[in-house]
C-alpha positions in Angstrom: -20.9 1.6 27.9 -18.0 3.4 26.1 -18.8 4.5 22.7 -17.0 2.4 20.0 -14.3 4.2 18.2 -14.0 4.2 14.5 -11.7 1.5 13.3 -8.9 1.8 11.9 -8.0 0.9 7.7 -4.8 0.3 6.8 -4.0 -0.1 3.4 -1.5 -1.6 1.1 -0.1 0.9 -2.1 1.2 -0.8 -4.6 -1.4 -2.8 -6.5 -4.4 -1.2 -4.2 -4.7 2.4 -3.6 -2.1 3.2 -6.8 -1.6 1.3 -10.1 2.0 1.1 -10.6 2.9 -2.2 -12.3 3.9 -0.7 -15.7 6.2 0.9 -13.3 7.2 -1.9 -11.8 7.5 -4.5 -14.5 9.3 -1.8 -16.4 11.8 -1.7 -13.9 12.5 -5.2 -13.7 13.3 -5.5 -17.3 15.9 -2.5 -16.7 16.9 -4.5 -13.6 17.3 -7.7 -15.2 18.4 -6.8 -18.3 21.6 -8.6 -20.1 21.5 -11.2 -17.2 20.2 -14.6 -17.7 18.3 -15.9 -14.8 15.6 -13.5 -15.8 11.6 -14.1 -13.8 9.0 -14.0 -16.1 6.1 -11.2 -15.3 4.1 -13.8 -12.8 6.9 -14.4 -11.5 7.8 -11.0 -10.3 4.4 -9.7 -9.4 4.2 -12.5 -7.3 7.1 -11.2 -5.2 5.4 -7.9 -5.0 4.4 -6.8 -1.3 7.6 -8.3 -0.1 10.9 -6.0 0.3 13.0 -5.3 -3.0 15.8 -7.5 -1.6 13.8 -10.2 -0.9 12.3 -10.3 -4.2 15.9 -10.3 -6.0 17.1 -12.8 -3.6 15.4 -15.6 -5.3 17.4 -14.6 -8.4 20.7 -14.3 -6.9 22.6 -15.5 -3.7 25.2 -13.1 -3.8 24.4 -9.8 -1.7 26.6 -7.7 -3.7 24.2 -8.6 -6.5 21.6 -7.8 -4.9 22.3 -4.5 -4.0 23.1 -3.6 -7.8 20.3 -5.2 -8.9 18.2 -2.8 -6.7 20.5 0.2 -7.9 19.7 -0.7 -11.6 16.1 -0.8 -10.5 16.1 2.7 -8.9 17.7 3.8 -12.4 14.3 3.4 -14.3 11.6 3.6 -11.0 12.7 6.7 -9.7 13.1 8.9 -13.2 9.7 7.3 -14.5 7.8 7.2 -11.1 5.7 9.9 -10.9 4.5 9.5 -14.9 3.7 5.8 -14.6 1.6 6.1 -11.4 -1.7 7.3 -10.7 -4.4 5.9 -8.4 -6.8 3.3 -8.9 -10.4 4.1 -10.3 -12.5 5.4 -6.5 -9.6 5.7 -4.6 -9.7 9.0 -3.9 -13.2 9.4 -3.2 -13.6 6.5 -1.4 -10.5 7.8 1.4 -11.9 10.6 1.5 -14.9 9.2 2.6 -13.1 6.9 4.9 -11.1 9.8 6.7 -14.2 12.3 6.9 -16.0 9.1 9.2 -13.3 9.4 11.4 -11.6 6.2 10.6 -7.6 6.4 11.0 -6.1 5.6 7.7 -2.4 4.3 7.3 -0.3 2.8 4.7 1.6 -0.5 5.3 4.1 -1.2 2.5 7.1 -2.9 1.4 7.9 0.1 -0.4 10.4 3.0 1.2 8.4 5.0 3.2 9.9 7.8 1.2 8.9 6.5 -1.5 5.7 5.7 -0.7 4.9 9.4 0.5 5.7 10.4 -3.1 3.1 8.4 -4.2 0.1 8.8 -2.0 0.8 12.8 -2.6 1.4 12.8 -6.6 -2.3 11.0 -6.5 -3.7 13.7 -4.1 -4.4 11.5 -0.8 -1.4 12.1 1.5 -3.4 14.4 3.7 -5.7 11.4 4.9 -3.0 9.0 6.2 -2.1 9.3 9.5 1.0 7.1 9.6 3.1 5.1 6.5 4.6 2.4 7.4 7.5 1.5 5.2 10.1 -1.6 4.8 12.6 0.8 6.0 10.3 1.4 9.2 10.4 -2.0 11.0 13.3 -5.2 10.8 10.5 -7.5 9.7 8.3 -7.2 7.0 5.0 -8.8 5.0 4.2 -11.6 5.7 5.4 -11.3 8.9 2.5 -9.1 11.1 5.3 -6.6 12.9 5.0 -3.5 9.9 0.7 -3.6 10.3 1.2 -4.0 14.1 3.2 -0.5 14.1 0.9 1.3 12.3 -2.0 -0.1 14.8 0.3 1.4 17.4 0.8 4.3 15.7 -3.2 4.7 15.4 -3.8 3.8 19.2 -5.6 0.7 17.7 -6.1 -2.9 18.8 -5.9 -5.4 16.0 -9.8 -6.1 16.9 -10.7 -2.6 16.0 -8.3 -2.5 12.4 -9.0 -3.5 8.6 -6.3 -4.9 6.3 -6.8 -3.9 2.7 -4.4 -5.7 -0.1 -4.1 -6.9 -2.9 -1.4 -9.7 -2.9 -1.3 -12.7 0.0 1.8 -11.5 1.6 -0.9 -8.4 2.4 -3.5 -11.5 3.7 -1.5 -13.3 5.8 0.3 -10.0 7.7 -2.9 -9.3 8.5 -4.0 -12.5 9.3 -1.2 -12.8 11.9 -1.9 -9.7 13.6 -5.3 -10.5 14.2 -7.0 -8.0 11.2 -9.9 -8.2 9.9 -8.4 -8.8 5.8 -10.0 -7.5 3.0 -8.5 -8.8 -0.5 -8.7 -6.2 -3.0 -9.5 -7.8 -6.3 -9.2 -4.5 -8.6 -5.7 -4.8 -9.0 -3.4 -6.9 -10.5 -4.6 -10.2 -8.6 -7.5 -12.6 -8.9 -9.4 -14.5 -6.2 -7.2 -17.3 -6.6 -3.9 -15.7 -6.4 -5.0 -14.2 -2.6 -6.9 -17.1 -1.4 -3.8 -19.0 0.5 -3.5 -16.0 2.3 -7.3 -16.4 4.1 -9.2 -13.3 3.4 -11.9 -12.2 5.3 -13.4 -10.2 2.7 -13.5 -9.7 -1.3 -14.0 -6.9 -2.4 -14.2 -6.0 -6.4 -14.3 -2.3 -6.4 -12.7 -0.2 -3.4 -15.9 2.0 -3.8 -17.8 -0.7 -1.8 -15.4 -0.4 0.9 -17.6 2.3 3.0 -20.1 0.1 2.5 -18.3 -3.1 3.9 -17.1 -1.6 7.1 -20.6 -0.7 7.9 -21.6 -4.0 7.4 
């Protein structure tokens, strides 16, 4: 019998390996600012995990409007990215750990994959990931399964043989539709309640038991 390969973990960013919703929130207000169909916080974070333009399409039908309400949001995230973000307490340890048992890591987010780069390398963990997998890197996006079917691709790994790790349901249920094992990541800016729609498999309240959880 074949030996069995080490599975892979894919990971959300936003909300689960880094903590940027200062950052994010911040850049709403910019965003919205002066207009009066404004979303409260809840509101917004609830969008997170889903493209930009999705998440200002609830607020406005008109595309043009959309794509400056994105520009005004690029005006405050990108100046005030790298001092707002930093990685969640055990993340770093804990991919290490992952990457030295020979698990393929990658990054599935709604995030540019630019973008996203920056961030996993300002916190110090871009030399574990083996693939990032970005909004601008497939034509469907959370919740639809296609962007954490690409990075199984990418990672020459069957959906049996992957781990989904998020923090928001969009996370649960793109996972759930690829066939993932899903692990809900309740250190960030969610509860239990918030991700249960989406069907996790797993809890989990500290990423540090993460090592621990595969194992099991």
């Amino acid at each position: 019998m074949p030996a069995t390969r080490p599975p892979a973990v894919l990971f959300d960013l936003d909300g689960t390996l880094i903590d940027s919703i200062e950052l994010i929130l911040n850049s709403a207000r910019h965003a919205f600012d002066g207009r009066e169909n404004v979303p409260s916080e809840a509101e917004w974070l609830a969008g997170v995990g889903t493209p930009l333009a999705t998440m200002f399409r609830k607020y406005t039908s008109n595309e043009a409007e959309v794509e400056a309400l994105i520009a005004r949001y690029r005006e405050y995230q990108l100046p005030n990215h790298d001092r707002l973000v930093r990685p969640y307490p055990g993340v770093v340890e804990t991919v290490r750990e992952l990457h030295g048992a020979g698990h393929p890591l990658g990054i599935v987010t709604s995030k540019t994959e630019v973008l996203a780069k920056r961030g996993i390398d300002l916190v110090g963990i871009a030399r574990f990931f083996d693939v990032v997998v970005g909004v601008d890197s497939t034509t469907k996006h959370k919740p639809d399964p296609a962007p954490v079917l690409a990075a199984l691709r990418s990672l020459d790994r069957r959906p049996d043989e992957a781990f989904f790790v998020g923090d928001s349901v969009h996370d649960m249920l793109a996972g759930k539709a690829a066939g993932v094992v899903t692990i809900a990541a309740l250190w960030g800016p969610f509860g239990r309640a918030d991700v249960a729609p989406g069907g996790p498999t797993h809890y989990l309240e500290e990423i540090s038991g993460l090592g621990a959880l595969l194992k099991g």
